[in-house]
GUZAKE-163218 format. One line per 3 residues: number of its first residue (from 1); for each residue x, y negated, z of N, C-alpha, C. Coordinates in steps of 0.2 Angstrom, whole numbers, plus 2048, in hexadecimal, padded with zeros to 3 digits. Each point is the difference from the previous one (the first is absolute). Layout:
N
NUM	X Y Z X Y Z X Y Z ~ ...;
This chain:
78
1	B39 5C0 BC2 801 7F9 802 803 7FC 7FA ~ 7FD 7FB 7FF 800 7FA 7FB 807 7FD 803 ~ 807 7FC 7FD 802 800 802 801 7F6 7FE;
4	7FE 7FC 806 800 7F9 7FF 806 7FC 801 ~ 804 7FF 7FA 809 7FF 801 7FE 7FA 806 ~ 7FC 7F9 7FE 801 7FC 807 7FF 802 806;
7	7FD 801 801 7FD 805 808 808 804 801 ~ 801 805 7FC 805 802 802 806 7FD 801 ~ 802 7FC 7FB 806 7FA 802 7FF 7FD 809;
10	7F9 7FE 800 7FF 7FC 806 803 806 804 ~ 7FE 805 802 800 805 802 805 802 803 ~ 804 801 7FA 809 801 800 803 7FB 804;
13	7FE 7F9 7FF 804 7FC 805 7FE 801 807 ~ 7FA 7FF 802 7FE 802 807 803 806 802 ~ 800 804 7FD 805 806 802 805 7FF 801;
16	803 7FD 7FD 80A 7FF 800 800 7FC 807 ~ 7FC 7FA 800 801 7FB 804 7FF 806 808 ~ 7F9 801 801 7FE 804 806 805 806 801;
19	804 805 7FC 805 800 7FF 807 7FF 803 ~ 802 7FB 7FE 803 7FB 805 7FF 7FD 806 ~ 7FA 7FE 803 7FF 7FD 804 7FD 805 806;
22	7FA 803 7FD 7FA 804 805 802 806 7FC ~ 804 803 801 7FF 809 7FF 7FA 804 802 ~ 801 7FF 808 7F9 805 804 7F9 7FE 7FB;
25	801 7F9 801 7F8 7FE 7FD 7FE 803 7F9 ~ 805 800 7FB 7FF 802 7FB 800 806 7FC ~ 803 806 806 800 806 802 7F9 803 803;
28	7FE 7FC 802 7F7 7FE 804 7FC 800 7FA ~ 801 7FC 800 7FB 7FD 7F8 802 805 7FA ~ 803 804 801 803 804 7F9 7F9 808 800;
31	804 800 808 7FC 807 800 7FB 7FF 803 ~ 7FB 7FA 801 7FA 802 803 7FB 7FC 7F9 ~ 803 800 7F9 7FB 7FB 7FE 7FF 807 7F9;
34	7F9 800 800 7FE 801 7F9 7FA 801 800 ~ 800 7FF 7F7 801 804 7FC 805 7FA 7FE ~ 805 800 7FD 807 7FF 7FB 7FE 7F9 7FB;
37	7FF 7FD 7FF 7FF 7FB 7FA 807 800 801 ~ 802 7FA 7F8 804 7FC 7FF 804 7FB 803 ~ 7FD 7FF 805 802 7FA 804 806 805 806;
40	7FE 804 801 801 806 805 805 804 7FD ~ 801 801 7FD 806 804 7FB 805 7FC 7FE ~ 7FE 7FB 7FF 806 7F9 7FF 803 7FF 806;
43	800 801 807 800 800 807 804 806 801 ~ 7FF 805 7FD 803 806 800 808 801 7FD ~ 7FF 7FE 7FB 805 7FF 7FC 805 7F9 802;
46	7FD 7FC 803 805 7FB 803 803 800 805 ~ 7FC 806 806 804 801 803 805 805 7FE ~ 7FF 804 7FC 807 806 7FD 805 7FB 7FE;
49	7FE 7FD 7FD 805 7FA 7FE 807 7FD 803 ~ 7FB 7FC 807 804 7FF 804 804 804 806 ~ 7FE 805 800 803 806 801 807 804 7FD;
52	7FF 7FF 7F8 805 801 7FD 806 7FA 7FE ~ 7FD 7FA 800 804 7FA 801 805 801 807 ~ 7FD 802 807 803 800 806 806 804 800;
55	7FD 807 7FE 807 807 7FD 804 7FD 7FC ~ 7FE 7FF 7FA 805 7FC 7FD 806 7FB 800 ~ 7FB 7FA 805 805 7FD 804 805 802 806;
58	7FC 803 802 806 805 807 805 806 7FC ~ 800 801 7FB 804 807 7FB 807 7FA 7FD ~ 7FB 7FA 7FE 808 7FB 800 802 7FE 804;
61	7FD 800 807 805 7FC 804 805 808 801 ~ 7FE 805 801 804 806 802 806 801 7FC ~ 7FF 7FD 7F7 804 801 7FC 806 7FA 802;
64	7FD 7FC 801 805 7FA 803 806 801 804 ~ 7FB 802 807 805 802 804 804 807 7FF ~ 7FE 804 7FC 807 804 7FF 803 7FF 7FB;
67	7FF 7FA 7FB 807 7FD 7FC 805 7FD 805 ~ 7FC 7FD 804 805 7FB 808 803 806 802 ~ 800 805 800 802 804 806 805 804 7FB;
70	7FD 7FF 7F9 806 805 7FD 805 7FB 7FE ~ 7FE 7FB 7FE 807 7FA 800 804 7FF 805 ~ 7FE 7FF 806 805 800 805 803 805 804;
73	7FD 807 7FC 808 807 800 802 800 7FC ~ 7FF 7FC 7F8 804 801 7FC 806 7FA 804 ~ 7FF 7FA 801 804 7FB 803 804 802 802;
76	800 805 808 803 803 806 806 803 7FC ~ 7FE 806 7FC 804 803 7F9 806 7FE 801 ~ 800 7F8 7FB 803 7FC 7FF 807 7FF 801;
């Protein structure tokens, strides 16, 4: 497969957004579509994306709050 950077940019964003918004659907459309172009694999990859942005952001909120938590027994300490 020829790899069409636009299509797949298009692709990538539909991903991220569907992604965020419509999971199921784009868990649907993921595994029931082929063969694979470009457009389809940009989708693929935007969804992992958003994925990885979500973990991400929940691994700093985690960090967050055990700064908070470790600050206010050092306080206690005190």
């Amino acid at each position: 497969m020829e790899l069409n950077e636009e299509q797949f940019i298009a692709g990538f964003n539909s991903g991220y957004l569907l992604a965020q918004y419509e999971q199921e659907v784009l868990t649907s459309l993921l595994t029931q579509i082929s063969p694979v172009n470009s457009y389809i694999s940009g989708m693929t990859y935007g969804k992992k994306e958003y994925e990885l942005t979500l973990q991400t952001n929940q691994l700093d909120d985690l960090r967050k709050i055990r700064s908070k938590g470790k600050d206010s027994r050092e306080s206690e300490l005190d």
